[in-house]
PDB file of N, CA, C, O and CB in Angstrom:
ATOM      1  N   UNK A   1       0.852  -1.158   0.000  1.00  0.00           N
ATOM      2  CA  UNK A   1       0.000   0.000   0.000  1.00  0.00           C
ATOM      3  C   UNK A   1       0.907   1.233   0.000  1.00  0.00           C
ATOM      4  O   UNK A   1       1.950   1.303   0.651  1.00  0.00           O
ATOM      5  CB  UNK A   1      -0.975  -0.009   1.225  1.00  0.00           C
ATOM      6  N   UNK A   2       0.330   2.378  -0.933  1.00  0.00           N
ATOM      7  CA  UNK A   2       1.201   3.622  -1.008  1.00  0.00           C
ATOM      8  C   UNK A   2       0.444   4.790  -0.261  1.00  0.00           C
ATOM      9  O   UNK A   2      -0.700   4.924  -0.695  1.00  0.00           O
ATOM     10  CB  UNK A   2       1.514   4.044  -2.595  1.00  0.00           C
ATOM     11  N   UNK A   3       0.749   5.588   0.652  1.00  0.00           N
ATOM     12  CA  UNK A   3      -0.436   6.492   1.138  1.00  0.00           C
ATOM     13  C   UNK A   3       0.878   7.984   0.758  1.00  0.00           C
ATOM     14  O   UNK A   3       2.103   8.062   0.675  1.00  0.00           O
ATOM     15  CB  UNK A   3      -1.197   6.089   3.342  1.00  0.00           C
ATOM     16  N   UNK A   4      -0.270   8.917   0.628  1.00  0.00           N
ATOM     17  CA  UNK A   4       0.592  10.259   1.260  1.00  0.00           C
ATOM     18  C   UNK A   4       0.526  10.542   2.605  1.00  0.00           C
ATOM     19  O   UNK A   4      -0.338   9.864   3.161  1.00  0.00           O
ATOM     20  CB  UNK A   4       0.170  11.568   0.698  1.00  0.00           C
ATOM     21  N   UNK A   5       1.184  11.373   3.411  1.00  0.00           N
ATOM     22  CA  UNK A   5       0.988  12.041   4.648  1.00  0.00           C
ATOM     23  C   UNK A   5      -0.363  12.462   4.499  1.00  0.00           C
ATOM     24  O   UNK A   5      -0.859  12.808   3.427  1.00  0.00           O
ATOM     25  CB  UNK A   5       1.969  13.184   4.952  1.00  0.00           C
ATOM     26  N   UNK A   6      -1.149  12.415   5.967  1.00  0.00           N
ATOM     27  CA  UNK A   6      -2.394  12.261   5.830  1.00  0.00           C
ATOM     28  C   UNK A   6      -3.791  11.413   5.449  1.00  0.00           C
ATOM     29  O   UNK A   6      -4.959  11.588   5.797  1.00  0.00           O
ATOM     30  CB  UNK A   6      -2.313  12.797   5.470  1.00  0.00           C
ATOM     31  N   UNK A   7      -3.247  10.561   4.705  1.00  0.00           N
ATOM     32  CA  UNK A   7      -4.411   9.943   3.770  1.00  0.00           C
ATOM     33  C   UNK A   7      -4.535   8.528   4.751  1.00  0.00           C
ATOM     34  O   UNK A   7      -3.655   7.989   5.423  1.00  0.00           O
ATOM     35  CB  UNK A   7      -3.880   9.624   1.794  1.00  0.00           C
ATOM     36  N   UNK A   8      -5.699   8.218   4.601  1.00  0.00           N
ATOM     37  CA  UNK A   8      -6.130   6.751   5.551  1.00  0.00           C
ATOM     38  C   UNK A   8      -6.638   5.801   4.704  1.00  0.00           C
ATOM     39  O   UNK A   8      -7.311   6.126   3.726  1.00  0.00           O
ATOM     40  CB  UNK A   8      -7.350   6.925   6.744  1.00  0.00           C
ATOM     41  N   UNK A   9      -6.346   4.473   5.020  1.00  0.00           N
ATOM     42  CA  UNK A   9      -7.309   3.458   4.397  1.00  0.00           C
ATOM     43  C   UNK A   9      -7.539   2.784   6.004  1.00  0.00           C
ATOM     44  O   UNK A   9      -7.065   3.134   7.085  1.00  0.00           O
ATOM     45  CB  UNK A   9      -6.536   2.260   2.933  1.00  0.00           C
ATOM     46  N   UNK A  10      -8.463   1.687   5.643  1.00  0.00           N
ATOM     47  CA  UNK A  10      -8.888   0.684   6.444  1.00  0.00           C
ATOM     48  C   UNK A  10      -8.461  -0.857   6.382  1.00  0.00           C
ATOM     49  O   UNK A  10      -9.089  -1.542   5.575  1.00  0.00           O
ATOM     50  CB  UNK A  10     -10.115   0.763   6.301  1.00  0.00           C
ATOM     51  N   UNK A  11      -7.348  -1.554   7.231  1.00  0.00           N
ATOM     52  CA  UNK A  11      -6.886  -2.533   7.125  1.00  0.00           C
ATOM     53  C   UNK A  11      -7.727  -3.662   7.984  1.00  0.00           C
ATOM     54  O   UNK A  11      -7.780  -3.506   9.204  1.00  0.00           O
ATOM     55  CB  UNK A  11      -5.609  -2.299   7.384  1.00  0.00           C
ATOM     56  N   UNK A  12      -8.353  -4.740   7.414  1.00  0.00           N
ATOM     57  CA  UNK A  12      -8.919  -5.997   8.318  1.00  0.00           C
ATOM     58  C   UNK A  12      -8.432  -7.181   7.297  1.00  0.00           C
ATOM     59  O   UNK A  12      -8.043  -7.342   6.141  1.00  0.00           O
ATOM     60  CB  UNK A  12     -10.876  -5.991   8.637  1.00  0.00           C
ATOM     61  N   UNK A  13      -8.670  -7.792   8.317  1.00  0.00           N
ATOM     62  CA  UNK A  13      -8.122  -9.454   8.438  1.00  0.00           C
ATOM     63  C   UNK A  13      -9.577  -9.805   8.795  1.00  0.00           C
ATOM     64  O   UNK A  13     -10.333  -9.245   9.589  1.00  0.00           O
ATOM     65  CB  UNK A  13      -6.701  -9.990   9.835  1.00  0.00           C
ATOM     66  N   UNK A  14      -9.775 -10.874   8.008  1.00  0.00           N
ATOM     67  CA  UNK A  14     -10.851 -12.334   8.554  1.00  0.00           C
ATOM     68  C   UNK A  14     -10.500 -13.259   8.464  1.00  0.00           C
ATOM     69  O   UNK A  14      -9.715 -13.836   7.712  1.00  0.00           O
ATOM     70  CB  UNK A  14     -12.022 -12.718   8.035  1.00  0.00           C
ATOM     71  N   UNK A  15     -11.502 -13.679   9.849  1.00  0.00           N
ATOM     72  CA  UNK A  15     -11.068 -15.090  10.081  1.00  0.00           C
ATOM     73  C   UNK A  15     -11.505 -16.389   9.433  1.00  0.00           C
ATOM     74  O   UNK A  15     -12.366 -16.254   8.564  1.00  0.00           O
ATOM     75  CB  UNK A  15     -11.294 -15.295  11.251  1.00  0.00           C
ATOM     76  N   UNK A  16     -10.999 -17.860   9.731  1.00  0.00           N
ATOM     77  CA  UNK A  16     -11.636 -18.741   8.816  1.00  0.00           C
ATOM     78  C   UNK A  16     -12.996 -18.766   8.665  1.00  0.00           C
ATOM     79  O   UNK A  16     -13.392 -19.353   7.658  1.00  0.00           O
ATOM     80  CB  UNK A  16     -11.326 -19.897   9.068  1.00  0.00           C
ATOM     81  N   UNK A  17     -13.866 -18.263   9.429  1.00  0.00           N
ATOM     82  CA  UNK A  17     -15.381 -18.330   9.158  1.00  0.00           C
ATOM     83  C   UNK A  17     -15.646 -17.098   8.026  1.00  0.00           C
ATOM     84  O   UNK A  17     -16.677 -17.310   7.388  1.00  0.00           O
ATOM     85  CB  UNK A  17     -16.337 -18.076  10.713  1.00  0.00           C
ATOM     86  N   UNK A  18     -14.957 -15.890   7.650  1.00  0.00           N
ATOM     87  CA  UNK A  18     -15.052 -14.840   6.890  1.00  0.00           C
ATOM     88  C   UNK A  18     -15.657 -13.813   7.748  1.00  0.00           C
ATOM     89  O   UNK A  18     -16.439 -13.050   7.182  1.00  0.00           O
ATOM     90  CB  UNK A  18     -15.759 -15.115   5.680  1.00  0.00           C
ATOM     91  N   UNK A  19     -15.471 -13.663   8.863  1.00  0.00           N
ATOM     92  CA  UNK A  19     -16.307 -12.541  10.126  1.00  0.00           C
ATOM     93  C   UNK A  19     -14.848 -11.720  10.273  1.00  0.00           C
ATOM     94  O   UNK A  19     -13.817 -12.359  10.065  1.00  0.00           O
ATOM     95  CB  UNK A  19     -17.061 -13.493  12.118  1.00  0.00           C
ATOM     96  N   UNK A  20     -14.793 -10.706  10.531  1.00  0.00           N
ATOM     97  CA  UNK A  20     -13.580  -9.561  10.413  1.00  0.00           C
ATOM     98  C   UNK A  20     -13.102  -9.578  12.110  1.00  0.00           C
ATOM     99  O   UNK A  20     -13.710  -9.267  13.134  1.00  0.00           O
ATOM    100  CB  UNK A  20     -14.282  -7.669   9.760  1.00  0.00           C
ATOM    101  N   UNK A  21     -11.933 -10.017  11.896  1.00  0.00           N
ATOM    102  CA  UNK A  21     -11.508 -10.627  13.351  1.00  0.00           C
ATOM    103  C   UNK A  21     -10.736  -9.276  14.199  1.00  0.00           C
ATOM    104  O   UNK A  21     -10.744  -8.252  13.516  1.00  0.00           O
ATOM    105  CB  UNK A  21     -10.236 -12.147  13.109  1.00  0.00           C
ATOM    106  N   UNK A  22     -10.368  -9.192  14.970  1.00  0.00           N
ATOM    107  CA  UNK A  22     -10.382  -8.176  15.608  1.00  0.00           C
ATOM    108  C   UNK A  22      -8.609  -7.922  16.193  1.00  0.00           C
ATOM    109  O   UNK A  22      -8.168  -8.175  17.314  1.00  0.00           O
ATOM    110  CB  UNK A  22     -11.599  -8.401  16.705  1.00  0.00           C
ATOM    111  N   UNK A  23      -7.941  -7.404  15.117  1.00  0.00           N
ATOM    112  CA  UNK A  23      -6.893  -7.275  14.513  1.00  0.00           C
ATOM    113  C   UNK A  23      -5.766  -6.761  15.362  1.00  0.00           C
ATOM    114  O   UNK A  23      -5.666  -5.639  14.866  1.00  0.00           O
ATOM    115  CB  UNK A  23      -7.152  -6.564  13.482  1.00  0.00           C
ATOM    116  N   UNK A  24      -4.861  -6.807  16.287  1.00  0.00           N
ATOM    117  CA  UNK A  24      -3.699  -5.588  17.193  1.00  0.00           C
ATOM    118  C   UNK A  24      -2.707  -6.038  16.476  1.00  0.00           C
ATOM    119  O   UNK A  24      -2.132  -7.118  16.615  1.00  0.00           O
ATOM    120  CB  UNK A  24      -3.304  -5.661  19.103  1.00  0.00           C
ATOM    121  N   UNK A  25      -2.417  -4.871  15.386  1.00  0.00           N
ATOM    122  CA  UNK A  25      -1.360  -4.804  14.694  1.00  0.00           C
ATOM    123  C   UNK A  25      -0.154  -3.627  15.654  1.00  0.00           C
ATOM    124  O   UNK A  25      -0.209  -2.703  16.465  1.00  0.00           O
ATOM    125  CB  UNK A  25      -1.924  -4.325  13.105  1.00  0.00           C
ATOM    126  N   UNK A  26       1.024  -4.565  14.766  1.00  0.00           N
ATOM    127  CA  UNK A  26       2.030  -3.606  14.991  1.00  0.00           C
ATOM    128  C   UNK A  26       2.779  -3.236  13.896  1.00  0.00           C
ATOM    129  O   UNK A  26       2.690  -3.753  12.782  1.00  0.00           O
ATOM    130  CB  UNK A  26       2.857  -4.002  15.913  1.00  0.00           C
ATOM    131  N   UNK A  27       3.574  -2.273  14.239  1.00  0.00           N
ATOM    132  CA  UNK A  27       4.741  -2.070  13.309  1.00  0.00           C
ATOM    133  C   UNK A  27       5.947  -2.054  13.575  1.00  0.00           C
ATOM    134  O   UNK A  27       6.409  -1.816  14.691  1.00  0.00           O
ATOM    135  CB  UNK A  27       4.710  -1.130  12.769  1.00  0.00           C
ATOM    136  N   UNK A  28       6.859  -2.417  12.136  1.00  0.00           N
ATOM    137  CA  UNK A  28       8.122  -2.052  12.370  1.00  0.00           C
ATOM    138  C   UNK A  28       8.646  -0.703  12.606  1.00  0.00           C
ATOM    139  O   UNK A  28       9.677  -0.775  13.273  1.00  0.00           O
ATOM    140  CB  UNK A  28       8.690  -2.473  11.493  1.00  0.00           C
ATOM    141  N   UNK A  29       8.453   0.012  12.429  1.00  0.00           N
ATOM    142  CA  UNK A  29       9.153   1.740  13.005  1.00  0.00           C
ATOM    143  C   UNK A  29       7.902   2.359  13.158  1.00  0.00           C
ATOM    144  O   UNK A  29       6.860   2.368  12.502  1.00  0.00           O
ATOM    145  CB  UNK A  29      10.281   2.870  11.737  1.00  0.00           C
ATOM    146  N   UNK A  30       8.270   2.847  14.151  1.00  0.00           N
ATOM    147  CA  UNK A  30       7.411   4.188  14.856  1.00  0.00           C
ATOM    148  C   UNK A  30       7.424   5.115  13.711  1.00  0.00           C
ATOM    149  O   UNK A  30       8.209   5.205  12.767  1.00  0.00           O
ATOM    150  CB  UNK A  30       8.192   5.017  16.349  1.00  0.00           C
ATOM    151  N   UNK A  31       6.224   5.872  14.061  1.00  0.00           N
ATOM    152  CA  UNK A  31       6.364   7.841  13.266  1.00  0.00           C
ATOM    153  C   UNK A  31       5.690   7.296  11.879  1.00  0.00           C
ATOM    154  O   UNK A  31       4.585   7.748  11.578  1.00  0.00           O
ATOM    155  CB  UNK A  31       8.651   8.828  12.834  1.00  0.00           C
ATOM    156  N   UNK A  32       6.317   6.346  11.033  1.00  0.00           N
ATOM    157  CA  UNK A  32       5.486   6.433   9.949  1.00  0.00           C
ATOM    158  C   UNK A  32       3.957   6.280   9.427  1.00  0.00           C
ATOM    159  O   UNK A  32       3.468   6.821   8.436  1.00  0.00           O
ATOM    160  CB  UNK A  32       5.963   5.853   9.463  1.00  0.00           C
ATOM    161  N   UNK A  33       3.416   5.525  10.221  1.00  0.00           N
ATOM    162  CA  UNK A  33       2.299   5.405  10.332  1.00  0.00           C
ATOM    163  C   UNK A  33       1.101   5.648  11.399  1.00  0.00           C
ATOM    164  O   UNK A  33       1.681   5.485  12.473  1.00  0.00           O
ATOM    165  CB  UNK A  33       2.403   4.590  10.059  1.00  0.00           C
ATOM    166  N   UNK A  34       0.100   5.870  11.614  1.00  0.00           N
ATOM    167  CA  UNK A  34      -0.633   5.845  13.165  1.00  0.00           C
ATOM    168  C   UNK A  34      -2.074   4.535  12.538  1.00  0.00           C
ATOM    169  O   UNK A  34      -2.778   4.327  11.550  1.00  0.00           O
ATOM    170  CB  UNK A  34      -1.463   8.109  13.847  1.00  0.00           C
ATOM    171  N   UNK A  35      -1.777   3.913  14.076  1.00  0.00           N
ATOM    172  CA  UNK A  35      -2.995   3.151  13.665  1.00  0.00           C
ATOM    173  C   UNK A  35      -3.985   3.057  14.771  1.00  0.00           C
ATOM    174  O   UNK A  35      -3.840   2.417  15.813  1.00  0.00           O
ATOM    175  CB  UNK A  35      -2.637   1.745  13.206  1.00  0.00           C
ATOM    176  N   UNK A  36      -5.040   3.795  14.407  1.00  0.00           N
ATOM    177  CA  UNK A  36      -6.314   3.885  15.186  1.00  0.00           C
ATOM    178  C   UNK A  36      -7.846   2.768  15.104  1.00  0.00           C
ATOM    179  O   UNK A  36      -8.963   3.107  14.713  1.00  0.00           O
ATOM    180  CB  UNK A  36      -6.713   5.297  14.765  1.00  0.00           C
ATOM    181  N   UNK A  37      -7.471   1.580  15.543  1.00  0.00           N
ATOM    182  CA  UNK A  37      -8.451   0.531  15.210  1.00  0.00           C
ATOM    183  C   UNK A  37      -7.683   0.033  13.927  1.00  0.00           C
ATOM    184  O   UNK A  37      -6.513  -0.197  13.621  1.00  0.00           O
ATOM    185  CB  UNK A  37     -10.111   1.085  14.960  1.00  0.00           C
ATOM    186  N   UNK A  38      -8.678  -0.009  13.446  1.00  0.00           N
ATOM    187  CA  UNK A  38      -8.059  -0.382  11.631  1.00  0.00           C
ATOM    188  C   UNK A  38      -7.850   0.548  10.578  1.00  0.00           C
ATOM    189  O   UNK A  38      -7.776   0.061   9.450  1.00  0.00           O
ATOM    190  CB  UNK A  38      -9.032  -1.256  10.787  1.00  0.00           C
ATOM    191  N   UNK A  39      -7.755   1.582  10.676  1.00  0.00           N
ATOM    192  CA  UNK A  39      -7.557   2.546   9.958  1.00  0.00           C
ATOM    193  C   UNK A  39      -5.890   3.070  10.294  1.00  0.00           C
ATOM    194  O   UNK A  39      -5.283   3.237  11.352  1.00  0.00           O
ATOM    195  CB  UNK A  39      -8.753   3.546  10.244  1.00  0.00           C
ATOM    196  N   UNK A  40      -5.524   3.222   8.922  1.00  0.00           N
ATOM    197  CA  UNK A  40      -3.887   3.421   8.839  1.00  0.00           C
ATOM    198  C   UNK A  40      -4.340   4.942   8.645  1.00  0.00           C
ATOM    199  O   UNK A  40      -5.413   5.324   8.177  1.00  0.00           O
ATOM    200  CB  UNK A  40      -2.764   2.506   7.393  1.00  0.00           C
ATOM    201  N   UNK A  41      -3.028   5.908   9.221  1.00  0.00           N
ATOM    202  CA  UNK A  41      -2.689   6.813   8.518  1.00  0.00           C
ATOM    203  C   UNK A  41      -1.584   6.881   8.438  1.00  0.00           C
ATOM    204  O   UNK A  41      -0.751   6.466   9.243  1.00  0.00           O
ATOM    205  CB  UNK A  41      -3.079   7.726   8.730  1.00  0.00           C
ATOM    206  N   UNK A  42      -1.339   7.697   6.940  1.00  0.00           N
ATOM    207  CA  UNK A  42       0.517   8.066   6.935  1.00  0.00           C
ATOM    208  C   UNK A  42       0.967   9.216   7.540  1.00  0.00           C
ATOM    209  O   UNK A  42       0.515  10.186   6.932  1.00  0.00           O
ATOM    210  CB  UNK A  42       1.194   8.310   5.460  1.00  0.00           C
ATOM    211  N   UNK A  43       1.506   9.463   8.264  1.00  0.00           N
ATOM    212  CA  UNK A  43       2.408  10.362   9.121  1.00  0.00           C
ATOM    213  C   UNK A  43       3.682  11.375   8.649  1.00  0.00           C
ATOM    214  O   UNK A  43       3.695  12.606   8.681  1.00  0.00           O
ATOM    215  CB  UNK A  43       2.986   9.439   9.996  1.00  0.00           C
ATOM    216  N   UNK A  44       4.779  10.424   8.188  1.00  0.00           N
ATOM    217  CA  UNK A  44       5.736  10.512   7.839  1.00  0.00           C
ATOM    218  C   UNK A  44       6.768   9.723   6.772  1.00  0.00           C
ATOM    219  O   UNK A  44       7.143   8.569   6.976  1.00  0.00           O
ATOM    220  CB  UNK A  44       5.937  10.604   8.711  1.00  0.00           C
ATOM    221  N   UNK A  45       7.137  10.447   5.706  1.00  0.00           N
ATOM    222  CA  UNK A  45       7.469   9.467   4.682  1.00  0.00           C
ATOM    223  C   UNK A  45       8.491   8.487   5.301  1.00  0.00           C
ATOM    224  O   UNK A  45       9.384   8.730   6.112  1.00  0.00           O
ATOM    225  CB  UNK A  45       8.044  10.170   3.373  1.00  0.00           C
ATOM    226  N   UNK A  46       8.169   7.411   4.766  1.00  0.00           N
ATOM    227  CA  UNK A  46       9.267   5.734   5.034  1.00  0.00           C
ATOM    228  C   UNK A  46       8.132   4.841   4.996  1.00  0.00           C
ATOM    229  O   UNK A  46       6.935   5.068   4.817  1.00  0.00           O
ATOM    230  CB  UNK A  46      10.329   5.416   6.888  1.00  0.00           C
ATOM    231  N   UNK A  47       8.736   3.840   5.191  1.00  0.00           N
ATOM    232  CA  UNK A  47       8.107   2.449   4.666  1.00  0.00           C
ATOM    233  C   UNK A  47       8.302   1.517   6.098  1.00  0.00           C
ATOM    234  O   UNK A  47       9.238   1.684   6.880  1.00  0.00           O
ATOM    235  CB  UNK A  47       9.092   1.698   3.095  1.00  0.00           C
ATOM    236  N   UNK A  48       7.066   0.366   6.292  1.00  0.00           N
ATOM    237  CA  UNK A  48       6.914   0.391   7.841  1.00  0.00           C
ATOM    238  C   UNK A  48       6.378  -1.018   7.669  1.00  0.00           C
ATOM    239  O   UNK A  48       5.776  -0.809   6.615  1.00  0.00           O
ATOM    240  CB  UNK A  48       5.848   1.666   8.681  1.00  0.00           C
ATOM    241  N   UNK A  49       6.181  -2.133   7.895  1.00  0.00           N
ATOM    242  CA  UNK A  49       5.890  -3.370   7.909  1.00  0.00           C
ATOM    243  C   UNK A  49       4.477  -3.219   9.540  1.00  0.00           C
ATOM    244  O   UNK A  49       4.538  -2.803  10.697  1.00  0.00           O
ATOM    245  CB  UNK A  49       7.664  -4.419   8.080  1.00  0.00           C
ATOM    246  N   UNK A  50       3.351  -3.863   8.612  1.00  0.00           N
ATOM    247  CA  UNK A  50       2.129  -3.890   9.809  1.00  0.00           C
ATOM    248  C   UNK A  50       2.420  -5.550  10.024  1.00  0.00           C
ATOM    249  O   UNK A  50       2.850  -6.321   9.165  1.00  0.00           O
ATOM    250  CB  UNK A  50       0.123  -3.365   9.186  1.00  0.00           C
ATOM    251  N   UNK A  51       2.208  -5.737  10.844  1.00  0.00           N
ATOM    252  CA  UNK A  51       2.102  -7.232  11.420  1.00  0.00           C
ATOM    253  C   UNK A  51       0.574  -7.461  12.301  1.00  0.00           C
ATOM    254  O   UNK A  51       0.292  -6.601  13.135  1.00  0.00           O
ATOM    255  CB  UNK A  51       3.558  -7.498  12.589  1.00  0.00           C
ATOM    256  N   UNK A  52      -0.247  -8.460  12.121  1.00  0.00           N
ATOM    257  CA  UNK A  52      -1.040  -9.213  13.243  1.00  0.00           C
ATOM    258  C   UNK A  52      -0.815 -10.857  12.925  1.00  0.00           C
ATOM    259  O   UNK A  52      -0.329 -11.500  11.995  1.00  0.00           O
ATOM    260  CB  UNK A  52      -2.826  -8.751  13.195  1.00  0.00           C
ATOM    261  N   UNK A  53      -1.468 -11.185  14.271  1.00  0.00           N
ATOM    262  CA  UNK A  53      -1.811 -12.804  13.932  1.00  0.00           C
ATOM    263  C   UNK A  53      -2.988 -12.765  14.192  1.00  0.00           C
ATOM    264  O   UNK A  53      -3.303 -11.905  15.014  1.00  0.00           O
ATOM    265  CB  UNK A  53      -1.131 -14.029  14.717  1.00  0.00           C
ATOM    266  N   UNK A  54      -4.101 -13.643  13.627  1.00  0.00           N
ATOM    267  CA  UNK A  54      -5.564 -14.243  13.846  1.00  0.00           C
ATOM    268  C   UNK A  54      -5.268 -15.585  13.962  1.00  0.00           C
ATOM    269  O   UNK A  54      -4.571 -15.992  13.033  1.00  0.00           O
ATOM    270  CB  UNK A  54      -6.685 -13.996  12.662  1.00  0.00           C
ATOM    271  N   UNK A  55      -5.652 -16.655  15.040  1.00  0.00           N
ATOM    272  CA  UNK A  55      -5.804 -18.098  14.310  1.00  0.00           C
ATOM    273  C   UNK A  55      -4.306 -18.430  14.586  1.00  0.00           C
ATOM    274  O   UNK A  55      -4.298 -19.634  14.843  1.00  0.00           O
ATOM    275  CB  UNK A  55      -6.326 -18.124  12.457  1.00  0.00           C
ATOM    276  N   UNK A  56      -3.647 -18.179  14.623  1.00  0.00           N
ATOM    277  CA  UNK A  56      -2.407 -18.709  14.873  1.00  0.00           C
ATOM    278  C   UNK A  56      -1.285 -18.364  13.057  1.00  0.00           C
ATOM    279  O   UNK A  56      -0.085 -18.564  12.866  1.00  0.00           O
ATOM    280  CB  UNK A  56      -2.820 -20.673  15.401  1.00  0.00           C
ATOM    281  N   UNK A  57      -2.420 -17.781  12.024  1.00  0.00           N
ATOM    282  CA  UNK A  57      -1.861 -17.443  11.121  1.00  0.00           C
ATOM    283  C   UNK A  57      -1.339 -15.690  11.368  1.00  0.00           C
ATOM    284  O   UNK A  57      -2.089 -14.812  11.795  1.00  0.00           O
ATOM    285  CB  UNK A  57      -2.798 -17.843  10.007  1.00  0.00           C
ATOM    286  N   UNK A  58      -0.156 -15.533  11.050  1.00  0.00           N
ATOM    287  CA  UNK A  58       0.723 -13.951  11.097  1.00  0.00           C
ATOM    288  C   UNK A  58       0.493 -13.962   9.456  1.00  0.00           C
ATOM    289  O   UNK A  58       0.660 -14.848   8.618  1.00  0.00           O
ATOM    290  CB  UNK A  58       2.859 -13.881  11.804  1.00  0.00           C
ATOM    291  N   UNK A  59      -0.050 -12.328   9.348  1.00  0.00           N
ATOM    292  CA  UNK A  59      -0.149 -11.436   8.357  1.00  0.00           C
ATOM    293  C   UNK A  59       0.807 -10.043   8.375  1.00  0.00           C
ATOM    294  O   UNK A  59       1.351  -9.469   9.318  1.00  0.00           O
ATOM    295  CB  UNK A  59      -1.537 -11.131   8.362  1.00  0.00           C
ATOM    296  N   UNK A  60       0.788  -9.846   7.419  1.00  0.00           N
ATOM    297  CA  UNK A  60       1.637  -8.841   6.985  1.00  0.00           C
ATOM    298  C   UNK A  60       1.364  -7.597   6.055  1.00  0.00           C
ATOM    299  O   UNK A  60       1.043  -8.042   4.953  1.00  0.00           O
ATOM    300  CB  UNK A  60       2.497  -9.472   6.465  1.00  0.00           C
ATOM    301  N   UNK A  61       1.361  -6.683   6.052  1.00  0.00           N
ATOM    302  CA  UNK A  61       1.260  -5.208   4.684  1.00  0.00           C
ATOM    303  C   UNK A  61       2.230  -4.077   5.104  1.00  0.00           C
ATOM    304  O   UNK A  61       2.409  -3.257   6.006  1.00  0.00           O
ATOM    305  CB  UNK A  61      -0.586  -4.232   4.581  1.00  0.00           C
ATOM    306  N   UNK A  62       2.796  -4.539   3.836  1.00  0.00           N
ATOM    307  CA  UNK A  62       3.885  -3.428   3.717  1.00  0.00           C
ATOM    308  C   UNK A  62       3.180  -1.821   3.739  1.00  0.00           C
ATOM    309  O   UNK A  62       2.138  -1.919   3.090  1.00  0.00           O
ATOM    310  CB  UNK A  62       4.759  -3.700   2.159  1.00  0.00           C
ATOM    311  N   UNK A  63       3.299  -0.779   4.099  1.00  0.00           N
ATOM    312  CA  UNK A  63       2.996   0.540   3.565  1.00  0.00           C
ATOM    313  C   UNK A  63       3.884   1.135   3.707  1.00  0.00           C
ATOM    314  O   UNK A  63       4.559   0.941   4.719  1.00  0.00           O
ATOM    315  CB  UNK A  63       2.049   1.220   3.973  1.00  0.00           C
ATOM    316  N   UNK A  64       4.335   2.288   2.586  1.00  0.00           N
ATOM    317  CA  UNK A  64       5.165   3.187   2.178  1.00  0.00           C
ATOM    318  C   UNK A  64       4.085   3.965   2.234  1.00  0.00           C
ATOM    319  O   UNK A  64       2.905   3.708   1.996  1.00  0.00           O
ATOM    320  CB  UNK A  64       6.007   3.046   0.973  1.00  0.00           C
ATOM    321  N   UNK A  65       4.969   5.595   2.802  1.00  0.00           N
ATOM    322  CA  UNK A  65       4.434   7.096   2.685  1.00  0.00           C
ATOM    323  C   UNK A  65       5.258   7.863   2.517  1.00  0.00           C
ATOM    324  O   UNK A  65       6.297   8.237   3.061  1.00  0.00           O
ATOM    325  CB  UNK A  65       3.780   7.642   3.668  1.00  0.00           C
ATOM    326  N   UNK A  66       4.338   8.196   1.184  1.00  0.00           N
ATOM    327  CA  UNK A  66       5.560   8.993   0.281  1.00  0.00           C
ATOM    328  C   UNK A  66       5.190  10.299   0.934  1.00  0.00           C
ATOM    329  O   UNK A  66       5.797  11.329   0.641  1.00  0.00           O
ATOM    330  CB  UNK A  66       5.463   9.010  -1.686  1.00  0.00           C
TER     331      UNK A  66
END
C-alpha cells in the first residue's frame, strides 16, 4: 500500500469463518504510520511493515508514505 501524509485506508483481516476478526497490529518503526483501530494513517514518509496474527496465522502489509 502507497499512502501520502495524511491519507487513511482501512486494514482488516478475517477469520476462517469470513467474520472480520479483531486485529492488534504492529509495526516495524514508529512515526510512519498511526494506527487507530483499523484505519492506517501516513504520518511521515518511510516504509513500515504492519504485522497481526488471527488463528495462529501472522499477516503482513507493507505501507510506504511517500
Amino acid at each position: 500500500m502507497t499512502l501520502d501524509v495524511d491519507e487513511s485506508f482501512s486494514l482488516t483481516v478475517k477469520n476462517s469463518a469470513g467474520e472480520t476478526a479483531d486485529a492488534i497490529w504492529t509495526m516495524s518503526v514508529d512515526g510512519v504510520v498511526a494506527i487507530n483501530g483499523k484505519t492506517i494513517t501516513g504520518k511521515a514518509s518511510g516504509t513500515v511493515t504492519l504485522k497481526t496474527e488471527v488463528g495462529g496465522v501472522t499477516f503482513s502489509c507493507i505501507v510506504r508514505v511517500n
